[in-house]
C-alpha positions as CSV (number, residue, x, y, z in Angstrom):
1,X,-12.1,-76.5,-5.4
2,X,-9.2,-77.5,-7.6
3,X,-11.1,-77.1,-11.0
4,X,-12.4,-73.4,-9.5
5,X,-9.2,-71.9,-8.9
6,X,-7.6,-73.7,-12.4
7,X,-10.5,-71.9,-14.4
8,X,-9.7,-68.2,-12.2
9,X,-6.3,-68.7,-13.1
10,X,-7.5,-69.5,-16.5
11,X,-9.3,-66.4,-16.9
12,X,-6.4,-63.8,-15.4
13,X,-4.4,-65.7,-18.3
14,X,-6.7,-65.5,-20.8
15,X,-6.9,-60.9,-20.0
16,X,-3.0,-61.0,-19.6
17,X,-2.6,-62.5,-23.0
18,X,-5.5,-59.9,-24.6
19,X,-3.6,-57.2,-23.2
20,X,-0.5,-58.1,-24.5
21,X,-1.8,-58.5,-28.2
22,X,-3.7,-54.4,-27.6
23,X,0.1,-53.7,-26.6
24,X,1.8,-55.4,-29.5
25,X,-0.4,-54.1,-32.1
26,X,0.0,-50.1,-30.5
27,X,3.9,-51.0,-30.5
28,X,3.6,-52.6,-34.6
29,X,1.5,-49.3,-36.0
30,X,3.5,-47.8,-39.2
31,X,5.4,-44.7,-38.1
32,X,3.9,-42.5,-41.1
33,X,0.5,-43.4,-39.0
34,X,1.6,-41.6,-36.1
35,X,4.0,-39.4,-37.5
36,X,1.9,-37.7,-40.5
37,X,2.8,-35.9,-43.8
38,X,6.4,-34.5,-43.3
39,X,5.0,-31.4,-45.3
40,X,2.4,-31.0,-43.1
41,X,4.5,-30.9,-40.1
42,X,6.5,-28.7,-41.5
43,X,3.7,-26.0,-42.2
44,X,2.5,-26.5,-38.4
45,X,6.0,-26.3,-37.0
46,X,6.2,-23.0,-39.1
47,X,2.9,-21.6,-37.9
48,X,3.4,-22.7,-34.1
49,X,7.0,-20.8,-34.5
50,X,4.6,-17.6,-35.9
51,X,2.2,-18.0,-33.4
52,X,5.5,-18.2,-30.6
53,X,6.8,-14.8,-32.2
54,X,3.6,-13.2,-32.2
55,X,3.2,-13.7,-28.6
56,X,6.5,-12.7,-27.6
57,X,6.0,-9.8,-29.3
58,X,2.4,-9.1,-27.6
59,X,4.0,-9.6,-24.5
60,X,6.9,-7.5,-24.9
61,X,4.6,-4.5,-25.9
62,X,2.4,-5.0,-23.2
63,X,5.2,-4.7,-20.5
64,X,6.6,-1.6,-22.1
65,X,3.2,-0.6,-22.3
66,X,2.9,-1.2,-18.4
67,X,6.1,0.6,-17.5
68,X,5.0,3.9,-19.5
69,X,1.4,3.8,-17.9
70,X,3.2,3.5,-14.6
71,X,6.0,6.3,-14.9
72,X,3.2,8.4,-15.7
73,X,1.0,7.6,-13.1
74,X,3.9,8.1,-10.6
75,X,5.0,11.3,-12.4
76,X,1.0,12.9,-12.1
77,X,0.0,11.4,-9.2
78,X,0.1,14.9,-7.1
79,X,-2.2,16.4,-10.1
80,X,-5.7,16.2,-8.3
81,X,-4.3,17.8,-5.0
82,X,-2.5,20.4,-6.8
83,X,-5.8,21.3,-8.9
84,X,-7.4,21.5,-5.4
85,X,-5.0,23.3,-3.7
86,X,-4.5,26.3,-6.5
87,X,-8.3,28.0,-5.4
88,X,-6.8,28.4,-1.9
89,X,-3.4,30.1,-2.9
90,X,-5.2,32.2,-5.5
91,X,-7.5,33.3,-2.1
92,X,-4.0,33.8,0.1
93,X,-2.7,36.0,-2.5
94,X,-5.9,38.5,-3.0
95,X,-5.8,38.8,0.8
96,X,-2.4,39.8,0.4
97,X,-3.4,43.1,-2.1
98,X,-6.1,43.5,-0.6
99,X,-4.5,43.9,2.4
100,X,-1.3,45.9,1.1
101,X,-3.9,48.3,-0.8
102,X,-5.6,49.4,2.6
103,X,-3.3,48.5,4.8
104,X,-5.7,46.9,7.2
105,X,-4.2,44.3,9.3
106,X,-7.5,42.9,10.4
107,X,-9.0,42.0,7.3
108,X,-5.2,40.2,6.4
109,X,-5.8,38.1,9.2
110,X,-9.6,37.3,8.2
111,X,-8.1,36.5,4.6
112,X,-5.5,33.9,6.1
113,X,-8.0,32.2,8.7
114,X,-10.5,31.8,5.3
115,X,-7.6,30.5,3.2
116,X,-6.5,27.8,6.2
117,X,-9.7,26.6,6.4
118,X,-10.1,26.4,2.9
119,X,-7.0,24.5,3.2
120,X,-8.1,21.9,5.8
121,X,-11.4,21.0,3.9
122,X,-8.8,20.7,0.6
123,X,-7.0,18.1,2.8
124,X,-9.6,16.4,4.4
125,X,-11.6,15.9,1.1
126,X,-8.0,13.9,0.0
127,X,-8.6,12.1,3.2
128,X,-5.9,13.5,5.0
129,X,-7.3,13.9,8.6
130,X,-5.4,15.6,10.8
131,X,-4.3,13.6,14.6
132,X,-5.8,14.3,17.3
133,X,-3.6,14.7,20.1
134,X,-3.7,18.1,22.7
135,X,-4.8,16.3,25.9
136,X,-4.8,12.8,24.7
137,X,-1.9,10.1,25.9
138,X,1.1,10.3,24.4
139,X,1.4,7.6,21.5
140,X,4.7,7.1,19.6
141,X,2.9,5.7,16.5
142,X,1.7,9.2,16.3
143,X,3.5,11.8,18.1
144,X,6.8,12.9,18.0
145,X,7.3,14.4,21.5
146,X,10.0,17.5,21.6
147,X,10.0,18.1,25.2
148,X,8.9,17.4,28.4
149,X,7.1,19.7,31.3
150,X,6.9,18.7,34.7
151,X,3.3,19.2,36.0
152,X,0.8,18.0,38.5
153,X,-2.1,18.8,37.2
154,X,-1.9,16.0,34.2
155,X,-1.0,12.4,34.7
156,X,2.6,11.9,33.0
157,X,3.1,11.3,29.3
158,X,-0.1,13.4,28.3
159,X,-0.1,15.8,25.3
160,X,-0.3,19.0,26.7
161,X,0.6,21.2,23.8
162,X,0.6,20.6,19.9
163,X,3.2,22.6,18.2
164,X,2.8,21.0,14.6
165,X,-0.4,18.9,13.7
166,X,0.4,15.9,12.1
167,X,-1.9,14.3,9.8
168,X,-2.6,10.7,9.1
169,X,-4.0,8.9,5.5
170,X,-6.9,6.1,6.3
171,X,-4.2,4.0,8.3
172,X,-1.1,5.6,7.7
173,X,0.5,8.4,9.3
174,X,1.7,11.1,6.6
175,X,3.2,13.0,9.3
176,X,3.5,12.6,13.8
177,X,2.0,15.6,15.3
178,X,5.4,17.5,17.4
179,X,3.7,17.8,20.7
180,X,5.2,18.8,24.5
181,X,3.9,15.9,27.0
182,X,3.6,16.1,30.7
183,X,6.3,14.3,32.9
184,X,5.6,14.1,37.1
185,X,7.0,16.9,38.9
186,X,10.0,16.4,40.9
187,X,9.6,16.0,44.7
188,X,10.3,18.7,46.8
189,X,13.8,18.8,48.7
190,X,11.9,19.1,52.0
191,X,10.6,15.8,51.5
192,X,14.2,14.5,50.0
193,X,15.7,15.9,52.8
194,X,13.1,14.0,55.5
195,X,13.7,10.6,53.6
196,X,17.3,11.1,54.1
197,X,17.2,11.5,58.1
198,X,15.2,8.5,58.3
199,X,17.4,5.9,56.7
C-alpha cells in the first residue's frame, strides 16, 4: 500500500515538474518573438488609427444623418392628412358659390352635410374613430362631462347628450367627447319634510 501511494505521489511530481518546464520555456521566449518587426507595428498601429478615424467619422455622419431624417419626418408628418383633407374644403367652398349665386339655403345645407361626411370618412381612413358615447356610461378616460341634469328616467352618470364628439386613435384618445350626464333627481320636499317628523 506503501509502494502504491509512493508511485501516485510520484506521478503528480513527475506532471508538476512538466508543467513547470512548458511554463519556463513560455516565460524564456525572445521578446522580438512575441513582439514582431517594430516597422511592422508601426504600419498596423497607423492603419488601426485610420480605420478608428474612419469609423468615427461614419458614425458621426450617420447620426447627423438620423437627426435630418427625423426633423423632417416631424416637420411633414401632417402631409398625408392635409392631402386628404384639401378635396373636402375645395367641396365646402363650391357649396358656398353655389349657394351665394342662387341664394338657396337648402342646397347650402345639402353641400355642408356632403362635405362633413366626406370629412368623417377622411378621418376614419387615418384611423381616427370617433367615441361613442350618447347613452353609454359615463367614462372619464373618454369623456369630459360639462354638466350635470337631474333625471329619472336614466340611471345616474349616463351620457345623455354629446355636445362635441371626441375621437380616439387605435388606443389613444386624440380628444374626450364634452358630454352632459345624468345625475338622480333630488327628493321631493314632501318626502323631506315626512323624514323630518319621524326622527
Amino acid at each position: 500500500m506503501t509502494d502504491e501511494t509512493t508511485n501516485e505521489t510520484d506521478v503528480t511530481a513527475e506532471e508538476a515538474a512538466q508543467t513547470q518546464e512548458q511554463s519556463e520555456q513560455t516565460v524564456q521566449t525572445p521578446d522580438s518573438e512575441i513582439v514582431g518587426d517594430p516597422a511592422k507595428l508601426q504600419t498596423q498601429v497607423a492603419e488601426l488609427q485610420d480605420q478608428l478615424l474612419r469609423g468615427q467619422a461614419e458614425l458621426e455622419n450617420f447620426r447627423r444623418r438620423s437627426q435630418r431624417d427625423a426633423g423632417e419626418a416631424r416637420k411633414y408628418q401632417s402631409l398625408a392628412l392635409v392631402r386628404d383633407l384639401l378635396p373636402a374644403m375645395d367641396n365646402l367652398q363650391r357649396a358656398i358659390q353655389a349657394a351665394e349665386q342662387s341664394g338657396d339655403v337648402g342646397n347650402l345645407l345639402e353641400g355642408i352635410r356632403m362635405v362633413s361626411h366626406q370629412l368623417a370618412e377622411t378621418l376614419k381612413g387615418h384611423a381616427a374613430q370617433p367615441i361613442a358615447a350618447e347613452g353609454e356610461p359615463f367614462d372619464p378616460n373618454l369623456h369630459e362631462a360639462l354638466s350635470q341634469v337631474p333625471t329619472p328616467d336614466h340611471p345616474p352618470m349616463t351620457v345623455l347628450q354629446v355636445v362635441e364628439t371626441g375621437y380616439r386613435m387605435h388606443d389613444r384618445v386624440v380628444r374626450p367627447a364634452k358630454v352632459i350626464v345624468s345625475c338622480a333627481p333630488p327628493a321631493p320636499p314632501q318626502e323631506e319634510a315626512t323624514a323630518e317628523e319621524k326622527e
